[in-house]
Short mmCIF file of the C-alpha atoms (twelve columns), coordinates in Angstrom:
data_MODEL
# 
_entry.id   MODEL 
# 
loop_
_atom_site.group_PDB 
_atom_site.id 
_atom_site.type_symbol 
_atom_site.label_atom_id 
_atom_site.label_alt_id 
_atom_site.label_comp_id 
_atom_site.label_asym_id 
_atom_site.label_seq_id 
_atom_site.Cartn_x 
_atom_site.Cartn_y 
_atom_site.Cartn_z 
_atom_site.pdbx_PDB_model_num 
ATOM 1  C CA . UNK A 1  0.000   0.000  0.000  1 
ATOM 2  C CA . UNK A 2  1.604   3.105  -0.819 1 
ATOM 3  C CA . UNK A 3  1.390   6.752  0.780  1 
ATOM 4  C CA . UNK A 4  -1.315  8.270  -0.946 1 
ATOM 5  C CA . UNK A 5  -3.330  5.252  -0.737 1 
ATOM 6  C CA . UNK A 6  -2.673  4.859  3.218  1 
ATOM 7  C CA . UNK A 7  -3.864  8.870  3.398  1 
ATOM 8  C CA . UNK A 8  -6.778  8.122  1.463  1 
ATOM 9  C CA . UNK A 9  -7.964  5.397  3.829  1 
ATOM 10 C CA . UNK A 10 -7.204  7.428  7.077  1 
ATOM 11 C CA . UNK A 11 -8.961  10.643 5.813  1 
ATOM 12 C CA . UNK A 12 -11.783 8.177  4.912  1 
ATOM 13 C CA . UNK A 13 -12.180 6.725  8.257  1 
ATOM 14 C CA . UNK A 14 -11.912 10.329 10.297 1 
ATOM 15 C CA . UNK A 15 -15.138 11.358 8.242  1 
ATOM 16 C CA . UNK A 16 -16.606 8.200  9.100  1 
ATOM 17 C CA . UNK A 17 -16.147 8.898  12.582 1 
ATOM 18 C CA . UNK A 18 -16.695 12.473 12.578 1 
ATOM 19 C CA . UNK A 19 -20.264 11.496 10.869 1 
ATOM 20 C CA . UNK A 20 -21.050 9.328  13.165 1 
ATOM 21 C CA . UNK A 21 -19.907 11.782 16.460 1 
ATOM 22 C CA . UNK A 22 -22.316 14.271 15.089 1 
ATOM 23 C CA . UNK A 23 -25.406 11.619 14.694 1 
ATOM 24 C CA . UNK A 24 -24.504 10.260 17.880 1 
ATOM 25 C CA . UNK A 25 -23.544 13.084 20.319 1 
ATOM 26 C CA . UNK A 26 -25.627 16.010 18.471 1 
ATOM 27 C CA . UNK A 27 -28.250 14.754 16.215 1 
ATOM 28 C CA . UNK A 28 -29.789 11.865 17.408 1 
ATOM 29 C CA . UNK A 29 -30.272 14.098 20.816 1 
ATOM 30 C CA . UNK A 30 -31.180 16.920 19.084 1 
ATOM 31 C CA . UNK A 31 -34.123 15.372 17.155 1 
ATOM 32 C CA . UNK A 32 -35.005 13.662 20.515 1 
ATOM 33 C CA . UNK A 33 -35.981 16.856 22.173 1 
ATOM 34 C CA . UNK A 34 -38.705 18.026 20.240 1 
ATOM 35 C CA . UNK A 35 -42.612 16.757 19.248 1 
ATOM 36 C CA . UNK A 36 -42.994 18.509 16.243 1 
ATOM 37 C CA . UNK A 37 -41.262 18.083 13.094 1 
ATOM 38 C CA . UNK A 38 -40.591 21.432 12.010 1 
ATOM 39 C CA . UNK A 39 -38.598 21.767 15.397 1 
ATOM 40 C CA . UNK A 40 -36.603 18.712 14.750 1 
ATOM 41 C CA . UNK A 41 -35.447 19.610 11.441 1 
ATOM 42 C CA . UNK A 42 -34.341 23.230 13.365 1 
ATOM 43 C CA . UNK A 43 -32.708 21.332 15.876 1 
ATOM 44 C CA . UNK A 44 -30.712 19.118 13.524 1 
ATOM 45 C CA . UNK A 45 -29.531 22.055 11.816 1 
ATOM 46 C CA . UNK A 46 -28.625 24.174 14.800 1 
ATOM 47 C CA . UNK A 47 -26.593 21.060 15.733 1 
ATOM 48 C CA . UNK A 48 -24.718 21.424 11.899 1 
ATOM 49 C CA . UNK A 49 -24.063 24.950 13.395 1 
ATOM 50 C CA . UNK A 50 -22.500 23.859 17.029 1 
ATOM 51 C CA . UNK A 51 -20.546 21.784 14.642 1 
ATOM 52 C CA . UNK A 52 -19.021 24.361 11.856 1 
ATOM 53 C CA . UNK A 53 -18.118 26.670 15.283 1 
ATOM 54 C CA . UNK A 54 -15.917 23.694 16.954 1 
ATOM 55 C CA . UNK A 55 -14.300 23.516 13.260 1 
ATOM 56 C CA . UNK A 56 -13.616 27.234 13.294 1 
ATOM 57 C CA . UNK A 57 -12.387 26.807 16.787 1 
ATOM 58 C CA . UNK A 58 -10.131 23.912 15.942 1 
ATOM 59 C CA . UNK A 59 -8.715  25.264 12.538 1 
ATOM 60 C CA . UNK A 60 -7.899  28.665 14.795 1 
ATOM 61 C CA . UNK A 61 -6.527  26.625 17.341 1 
ATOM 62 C CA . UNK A 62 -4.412  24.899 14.565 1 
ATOM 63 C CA . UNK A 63 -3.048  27.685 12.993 1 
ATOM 64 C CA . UNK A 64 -1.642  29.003 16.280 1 
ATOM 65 C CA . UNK A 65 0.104   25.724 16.939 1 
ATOM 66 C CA . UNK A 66 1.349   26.337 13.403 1 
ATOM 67 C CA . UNK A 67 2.320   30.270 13.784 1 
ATOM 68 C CA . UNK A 68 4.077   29.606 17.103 1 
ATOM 69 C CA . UNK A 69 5.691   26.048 16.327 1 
ATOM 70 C CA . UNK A 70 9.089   27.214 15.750 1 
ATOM 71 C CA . UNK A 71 8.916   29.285 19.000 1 
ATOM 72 C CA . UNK A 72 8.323   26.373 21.208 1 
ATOM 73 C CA . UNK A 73 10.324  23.864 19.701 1 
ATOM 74 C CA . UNK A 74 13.610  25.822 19.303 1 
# 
């Protein structure tokens, strides 16, 4: 198996995972919450927006690691 195919696979399996951390941890209780339909759908989708803010925080996050690597590690 060569590199790009071993990348491939592991950036397949994280969005496996991180699909199935969102239907676990935010949608499934999400849609649980509420009688009515309309207010299910709502939740679901407030839960896709919980979701893009922990990616904003983590790419932000991310690029300070990156900014200040050669800071800390010298």
């Amino acid at each position: 198996m060569d590199n790009e195919s071993i990348i491939l696979l592991i950036g397949g399996c994280s969005a496996v995972f991180a699909l199935a951390a969102w239907v676990g941890l935010l949608a499934v209780p999400a849609w649980q919450s509420y009688p009515r339909l309309w207010q299910r759908l709502a939740g679901v989708l407030l839960s896709l927006y919980a979701v893009a803010a922990f990616l904003v925080i983590g790419g932000g996050l991310g690029l300070l690691v990156v900014w200040f690597w050669d800071r800390t590690v010298a």
